[in-house]
N, C-alpha and C positions, 0 to 999 in steps of 0.2 A: 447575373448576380452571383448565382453559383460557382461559376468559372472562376470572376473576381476574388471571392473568398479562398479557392482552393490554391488561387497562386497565391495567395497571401500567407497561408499555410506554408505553402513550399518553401518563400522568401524568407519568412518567420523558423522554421525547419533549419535552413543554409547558416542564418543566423548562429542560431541555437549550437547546431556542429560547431563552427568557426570558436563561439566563446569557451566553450567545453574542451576539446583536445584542436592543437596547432598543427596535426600530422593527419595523414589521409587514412588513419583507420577510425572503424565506427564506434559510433558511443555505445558503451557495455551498461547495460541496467541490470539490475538485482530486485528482485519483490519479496518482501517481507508481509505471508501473510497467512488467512488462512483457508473455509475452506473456500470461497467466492473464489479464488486464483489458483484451485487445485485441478490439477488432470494427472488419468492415471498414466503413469509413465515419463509422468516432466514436473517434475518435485525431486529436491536436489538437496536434504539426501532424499534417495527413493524407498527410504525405508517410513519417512511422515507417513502418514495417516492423508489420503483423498476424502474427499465429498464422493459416496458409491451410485448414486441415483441420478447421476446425469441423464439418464436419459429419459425419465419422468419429466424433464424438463427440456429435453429435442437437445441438449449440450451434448454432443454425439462425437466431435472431430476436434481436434485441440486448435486447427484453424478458427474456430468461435469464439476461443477466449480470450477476453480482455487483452492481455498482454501480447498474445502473439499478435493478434491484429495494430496492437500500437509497432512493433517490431515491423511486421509485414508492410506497413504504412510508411514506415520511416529511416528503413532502412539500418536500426536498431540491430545490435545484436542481445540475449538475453544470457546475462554472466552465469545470476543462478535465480533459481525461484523456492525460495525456502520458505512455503508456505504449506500449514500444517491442519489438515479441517477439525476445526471444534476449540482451537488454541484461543488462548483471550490473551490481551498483551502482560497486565496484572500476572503474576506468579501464584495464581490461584484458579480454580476449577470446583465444576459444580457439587465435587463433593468436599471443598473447602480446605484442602490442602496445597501446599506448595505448589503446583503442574509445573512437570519437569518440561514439558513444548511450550510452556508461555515464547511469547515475544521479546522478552528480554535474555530466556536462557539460547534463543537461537540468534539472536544481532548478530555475535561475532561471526559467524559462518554465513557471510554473502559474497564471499569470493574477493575481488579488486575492483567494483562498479564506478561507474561514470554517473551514476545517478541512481537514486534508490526510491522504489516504490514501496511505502507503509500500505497497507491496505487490511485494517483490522477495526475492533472495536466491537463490531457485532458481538461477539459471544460472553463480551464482558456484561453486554447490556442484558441479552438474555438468560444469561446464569445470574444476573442480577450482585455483579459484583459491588463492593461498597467505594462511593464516590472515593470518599476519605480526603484529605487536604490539600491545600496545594504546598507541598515540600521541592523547594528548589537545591537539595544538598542534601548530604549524609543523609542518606535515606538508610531506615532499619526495614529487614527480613519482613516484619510486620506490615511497614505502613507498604512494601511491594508488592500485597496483595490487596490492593486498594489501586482502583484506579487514576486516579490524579499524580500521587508519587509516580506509578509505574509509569506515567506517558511522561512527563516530566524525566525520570532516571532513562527510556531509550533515547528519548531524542540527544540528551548530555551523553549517553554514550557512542551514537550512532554519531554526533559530530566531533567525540574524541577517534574513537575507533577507523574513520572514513573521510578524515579532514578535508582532500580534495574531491568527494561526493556531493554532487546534489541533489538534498534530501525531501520527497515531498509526502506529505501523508494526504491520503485517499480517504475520506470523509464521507460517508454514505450520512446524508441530512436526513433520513428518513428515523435515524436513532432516537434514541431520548434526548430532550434537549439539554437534559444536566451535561451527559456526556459529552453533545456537540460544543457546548459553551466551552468545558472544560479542555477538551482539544484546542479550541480557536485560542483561547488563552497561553495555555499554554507553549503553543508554537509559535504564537507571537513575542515571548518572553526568549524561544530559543532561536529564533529567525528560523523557523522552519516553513516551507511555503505548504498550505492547503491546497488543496484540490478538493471544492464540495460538488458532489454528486447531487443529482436532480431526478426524480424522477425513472429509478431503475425498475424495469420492468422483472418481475418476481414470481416463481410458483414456487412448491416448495419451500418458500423462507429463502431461495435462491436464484440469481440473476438466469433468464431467461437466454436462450440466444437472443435475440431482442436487449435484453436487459446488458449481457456482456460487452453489447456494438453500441449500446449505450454509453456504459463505463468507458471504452476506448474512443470514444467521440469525444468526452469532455476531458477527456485526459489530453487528448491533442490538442485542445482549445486550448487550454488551459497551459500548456508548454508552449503553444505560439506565441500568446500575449505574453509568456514571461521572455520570453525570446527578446520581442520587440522593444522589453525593458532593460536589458543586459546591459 
């Protein structure tokens, strides 16, 4: 049964290449995130801000982390990983001012990707940012520091900015449900595909080795069946 699945992967993988790029070089991803996708030394700029306690949690070797292992798996190369530990996507921080590392002041700088990984949310939950509404346009300075605008204003810019990317946000389910409702909505209004997370193994408030072979498990699941669907 194992076997069975894993060639199905492959098959679902060749697919997935084929509709992405027509030429023999490999598909380039970018990850947008913050600090769950950080290692010291491969954050891009390398001046972001890491997660410093990886090893309270055995994250010891950048082969452990989510994204390499999607790369190493699949043959992936990684454009850029512009993720920032402590960043919320919202243009606001816990001490209530603009933050200059949100998610939306770094979108523009993901390089030329093939496909883009979101992977945030977390900090907005636990700084306890303010839902605020759902604004599909003109968005003001104000409502950017509210969550629903801000995920709404990246994904509008991340599909102006990156027309031929494909865009998927990373959805840890274990958040507050306002915030999870509010993502599923909202990427359903911008055809942005989800990817929900199941069950991440955690210390720290952060994904475990365990937890990051987690994360990379269901991300590849999750591109096979969209593969099959192309």
């Amino acid at each position: 049964m194992m076997k069975k699945y894993a060639l199905l992967l492959v098959v679902a993988f060749a697919a997935l290449f084929t509709s992405c790029k027509k030429d023999t070089e490999p598909i380039r991803f970018s990850v947008l995130g913050d600090s769950y996708s950080t290692f010291n030394g491969y954050v891009d700029p390398d001046t972001n801000d890491v997660w410093p306690f990886y090893e309270n949690i055995h994250v010891t070797d950048v082969s452990q982390m989510w994204w390499r292992q999607l790369a190493d798996s699949t043959g992936w190369q990684v454009e850029k990983n512009n993720s920032f530990s402590g960043s919320l996507i919202c243009n606001m921080d816990y001490a209530n001012y603009f933050g200059p590392h949100s998610f939306l002041r770094r979108m523009d700088d993901l390089g030329n990707p093939d496909c883009i990984f979101v992977f945030g949310g977390t900090n907005d939950v636990w700084d306890q940012a303010p839902l605020g509404d759902y604004v599909f346009g003109s968005w003001t300075e104000e409502q950017l520091c509210t969550f629903r605008p801000a995920v709404a204003c990246l994904f509008f810019r991340l599909k102006n900015r990156y027309p031929r990317a494909k865009i998927y946000f990373m959805l840890d389910l274990s958040l507050d449900d306002g915030y999870v409702a509010a993502v599923h909505r909202i990427a359903k209004f911008y055809d942005v595909e989800c990817i929900d997370l199941y069950y991440v193994d955690k210390d720290w408030n952060h994904p475990t080795i365990e937890g990051q072979t987690i994360i990379a498990q269901q991300v590849m699941e999750a591109l096979a069946f969209d593969a099959l669907i192309f």
